[in-house]
Backbone as ProteinMPNN parsed JSONL, in Angstrom:
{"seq_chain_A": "XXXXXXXXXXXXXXXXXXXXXXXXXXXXXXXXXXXXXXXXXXXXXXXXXXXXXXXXXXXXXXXXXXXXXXXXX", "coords_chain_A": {"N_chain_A": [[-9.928, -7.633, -6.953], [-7.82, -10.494, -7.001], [-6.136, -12.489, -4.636], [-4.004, -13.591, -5.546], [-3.561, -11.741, -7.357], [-2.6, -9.958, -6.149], [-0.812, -10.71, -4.625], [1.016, -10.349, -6.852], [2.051, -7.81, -7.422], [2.327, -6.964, -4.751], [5.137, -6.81, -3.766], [5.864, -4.657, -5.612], [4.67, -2.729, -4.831], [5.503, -2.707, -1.595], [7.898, -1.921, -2.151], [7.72, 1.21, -3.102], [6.283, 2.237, -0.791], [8.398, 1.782, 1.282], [10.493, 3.584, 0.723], [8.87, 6.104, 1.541], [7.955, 8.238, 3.468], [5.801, 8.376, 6.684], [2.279, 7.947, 5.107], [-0.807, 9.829, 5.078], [-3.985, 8.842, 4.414], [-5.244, 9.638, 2.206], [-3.3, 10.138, 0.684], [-1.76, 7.624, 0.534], [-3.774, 6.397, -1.074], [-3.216, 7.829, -3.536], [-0.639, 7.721, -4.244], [-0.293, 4.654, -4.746], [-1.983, 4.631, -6.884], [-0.922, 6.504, -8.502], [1.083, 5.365, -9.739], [3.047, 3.911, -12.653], [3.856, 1.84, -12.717], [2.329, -0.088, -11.194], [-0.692, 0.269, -12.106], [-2.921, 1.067, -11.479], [-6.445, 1.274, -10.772], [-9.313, 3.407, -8.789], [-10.737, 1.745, -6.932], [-9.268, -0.669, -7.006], [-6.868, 0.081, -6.021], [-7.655, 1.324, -3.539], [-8.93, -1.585, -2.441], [-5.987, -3.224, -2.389], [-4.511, -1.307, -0.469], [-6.15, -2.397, 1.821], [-5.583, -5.145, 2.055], [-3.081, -5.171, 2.87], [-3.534, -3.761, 5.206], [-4.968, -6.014, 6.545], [-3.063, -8.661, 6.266], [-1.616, -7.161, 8.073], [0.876, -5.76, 7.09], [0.787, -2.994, 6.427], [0.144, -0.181, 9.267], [-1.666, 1.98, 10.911], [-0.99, 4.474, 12.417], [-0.792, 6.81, 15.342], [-0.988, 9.283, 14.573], [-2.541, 9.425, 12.289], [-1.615, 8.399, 10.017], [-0.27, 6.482, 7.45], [1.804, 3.733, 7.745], [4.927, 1.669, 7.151], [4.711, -1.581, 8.274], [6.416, -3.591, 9.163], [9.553, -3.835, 8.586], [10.735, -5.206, 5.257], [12.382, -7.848, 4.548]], "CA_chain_A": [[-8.564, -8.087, -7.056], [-7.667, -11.824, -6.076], [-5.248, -13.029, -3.729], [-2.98, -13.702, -6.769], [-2.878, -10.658, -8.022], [-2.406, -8.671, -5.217], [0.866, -10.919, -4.276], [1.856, -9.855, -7.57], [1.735, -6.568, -6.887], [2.873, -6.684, -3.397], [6.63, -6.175, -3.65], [6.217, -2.723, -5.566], [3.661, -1.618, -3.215], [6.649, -2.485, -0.533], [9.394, -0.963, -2.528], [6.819, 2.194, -3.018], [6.337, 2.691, 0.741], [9.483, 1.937, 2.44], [10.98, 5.17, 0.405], [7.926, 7.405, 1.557], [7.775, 8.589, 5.078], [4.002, 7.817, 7.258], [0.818, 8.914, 4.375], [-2.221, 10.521, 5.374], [-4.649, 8.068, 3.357], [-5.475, 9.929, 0.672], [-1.894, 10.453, 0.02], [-1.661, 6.488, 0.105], [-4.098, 5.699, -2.213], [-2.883, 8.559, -4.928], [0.885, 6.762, -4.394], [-0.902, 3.271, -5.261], [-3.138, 5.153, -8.318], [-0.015, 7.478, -9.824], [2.495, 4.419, -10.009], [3.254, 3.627, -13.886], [3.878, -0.114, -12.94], [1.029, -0.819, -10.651], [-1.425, 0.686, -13.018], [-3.905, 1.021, -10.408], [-7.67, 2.135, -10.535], [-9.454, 3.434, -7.605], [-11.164, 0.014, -6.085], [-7.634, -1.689, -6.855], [-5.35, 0.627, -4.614], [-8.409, 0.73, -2.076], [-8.319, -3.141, -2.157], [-4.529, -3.514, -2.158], [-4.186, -1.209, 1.069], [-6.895, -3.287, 3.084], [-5.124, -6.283, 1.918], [-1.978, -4.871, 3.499], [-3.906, -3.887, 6.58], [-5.308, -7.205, 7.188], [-1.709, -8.659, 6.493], [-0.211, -6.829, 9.434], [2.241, -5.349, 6.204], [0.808, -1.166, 6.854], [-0.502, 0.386, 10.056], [-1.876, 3.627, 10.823], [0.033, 5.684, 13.03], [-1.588, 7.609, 15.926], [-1.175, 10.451, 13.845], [-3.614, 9.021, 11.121], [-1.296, 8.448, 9.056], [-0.162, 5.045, 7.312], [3.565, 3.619, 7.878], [5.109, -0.254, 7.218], [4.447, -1.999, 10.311], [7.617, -4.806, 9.99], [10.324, -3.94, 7.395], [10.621, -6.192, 3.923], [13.741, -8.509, 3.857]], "C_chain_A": [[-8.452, -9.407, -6.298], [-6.391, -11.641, -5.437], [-3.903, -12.769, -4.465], [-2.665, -12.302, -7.016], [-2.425, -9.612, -7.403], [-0.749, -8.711, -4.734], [1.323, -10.712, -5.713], [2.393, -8.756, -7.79], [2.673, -6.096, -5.853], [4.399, -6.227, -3.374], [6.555, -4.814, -4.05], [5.252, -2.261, -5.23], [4.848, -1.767, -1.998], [7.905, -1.675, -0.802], [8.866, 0.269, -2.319], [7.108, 3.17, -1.396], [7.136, 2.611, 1.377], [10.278, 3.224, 2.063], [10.027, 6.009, 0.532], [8.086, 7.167, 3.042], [5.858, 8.222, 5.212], [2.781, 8.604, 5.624], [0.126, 8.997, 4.686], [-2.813, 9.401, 3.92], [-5.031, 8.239, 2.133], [-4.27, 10.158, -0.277], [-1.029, 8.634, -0.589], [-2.087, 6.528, -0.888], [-3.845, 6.735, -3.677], [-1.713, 7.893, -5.012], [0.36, 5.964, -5.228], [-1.422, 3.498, -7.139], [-1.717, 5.497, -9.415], [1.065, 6.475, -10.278], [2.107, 4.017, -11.211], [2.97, 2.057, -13.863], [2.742, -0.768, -12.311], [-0.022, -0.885, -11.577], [-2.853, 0.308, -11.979], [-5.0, 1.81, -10.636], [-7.685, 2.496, -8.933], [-9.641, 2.161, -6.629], [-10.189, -0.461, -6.076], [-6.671, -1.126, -5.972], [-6.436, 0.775, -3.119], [-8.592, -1.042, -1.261], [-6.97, -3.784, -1.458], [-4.29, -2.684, -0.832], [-5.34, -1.789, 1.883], [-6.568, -4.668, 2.812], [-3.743, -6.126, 3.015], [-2.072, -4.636, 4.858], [-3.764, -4.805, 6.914], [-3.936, -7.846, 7.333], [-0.988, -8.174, 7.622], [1.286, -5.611, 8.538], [2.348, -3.078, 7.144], [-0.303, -1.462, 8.27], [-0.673, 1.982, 10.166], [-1.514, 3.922, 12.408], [-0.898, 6.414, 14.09], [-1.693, 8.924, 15.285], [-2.155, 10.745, 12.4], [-2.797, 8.547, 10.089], [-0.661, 6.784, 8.718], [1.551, 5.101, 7.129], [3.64, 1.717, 7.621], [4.755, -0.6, 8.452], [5.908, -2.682, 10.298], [8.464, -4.381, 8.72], [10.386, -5.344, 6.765], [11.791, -6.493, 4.006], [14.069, -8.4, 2.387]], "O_chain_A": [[-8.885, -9.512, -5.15], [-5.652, -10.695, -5.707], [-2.992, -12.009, -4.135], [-1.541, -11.824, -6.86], [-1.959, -8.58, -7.884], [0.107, -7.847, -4.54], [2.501, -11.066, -5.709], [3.403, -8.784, -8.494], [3.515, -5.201, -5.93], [4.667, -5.139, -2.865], [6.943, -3.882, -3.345], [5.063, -1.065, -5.452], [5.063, -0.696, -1.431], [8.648, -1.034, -0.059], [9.358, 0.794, -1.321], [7.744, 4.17, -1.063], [7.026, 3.317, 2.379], [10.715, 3.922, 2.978], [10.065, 6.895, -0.322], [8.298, 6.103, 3.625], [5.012, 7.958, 4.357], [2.747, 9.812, 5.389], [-0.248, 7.844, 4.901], [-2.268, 9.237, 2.829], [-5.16, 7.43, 1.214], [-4.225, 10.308, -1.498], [-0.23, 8.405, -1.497], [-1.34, 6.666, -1.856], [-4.28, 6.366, -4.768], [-1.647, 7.298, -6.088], [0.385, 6.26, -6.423], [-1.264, 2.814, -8.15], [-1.473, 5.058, -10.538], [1.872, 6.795, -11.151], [0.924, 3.684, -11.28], [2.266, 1.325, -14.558], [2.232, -1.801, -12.746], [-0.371, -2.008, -11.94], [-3.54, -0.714, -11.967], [-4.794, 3.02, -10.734], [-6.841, 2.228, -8.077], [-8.849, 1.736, -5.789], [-9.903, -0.887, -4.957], [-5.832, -1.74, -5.313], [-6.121, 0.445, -1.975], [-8.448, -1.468, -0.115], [-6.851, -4.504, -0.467], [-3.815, -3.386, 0.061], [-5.22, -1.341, 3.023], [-7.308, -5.485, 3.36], [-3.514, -6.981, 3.87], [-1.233, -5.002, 5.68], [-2.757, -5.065, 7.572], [-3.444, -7.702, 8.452], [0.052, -8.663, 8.064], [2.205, -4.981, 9.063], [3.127, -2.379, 7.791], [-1.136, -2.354, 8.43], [-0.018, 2.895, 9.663], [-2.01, 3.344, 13.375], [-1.994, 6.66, 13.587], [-2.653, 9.627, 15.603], [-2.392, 11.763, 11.749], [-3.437, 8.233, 9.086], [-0.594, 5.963, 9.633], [2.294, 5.963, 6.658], [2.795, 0.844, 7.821], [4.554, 0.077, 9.46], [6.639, -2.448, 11.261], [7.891, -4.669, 7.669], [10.188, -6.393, 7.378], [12.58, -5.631, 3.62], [15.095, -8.916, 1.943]]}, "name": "protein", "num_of_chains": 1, "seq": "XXXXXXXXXXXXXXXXXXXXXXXXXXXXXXXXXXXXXXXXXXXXXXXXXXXXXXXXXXXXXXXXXXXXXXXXX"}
């Protein structure tokens, strides 16, 4: 996945997650996979959340689990 396509992406991966409470990772990347509009393989929603890591966008939680880090204006 490039750069490009990931910021195309990116908003409904933010809409996605700010209506889900913290996910346990595997619960991320099935979100990312089952979404109609993303249309996400595996490698592409594993991509797109270590894009979001690096970003600063998701963090993981002492509880393992993944949450926004900064809310989306």
């Amino acid at each position: 996945m490039t750069r490009e396509e990931f910021e195309a992406i990116k908003p409904r991966i933010l809409c996605i997650l700010e209506r889900k409470p913290a996910l346990a990772p595997q619960e991320l990347l099935d979100v990312l996979k089952s979404d109609v509009e993303l249309q996400l393989q595996d490698s592409g929603a594993r991509n797109a959340i270590w894009r979001l890591i690096d970003d600063g966008v998701i963090r993981l939680s002492l509880d393992r689990k993944f949450e926004v880090a900064v809310p989306q204006d």
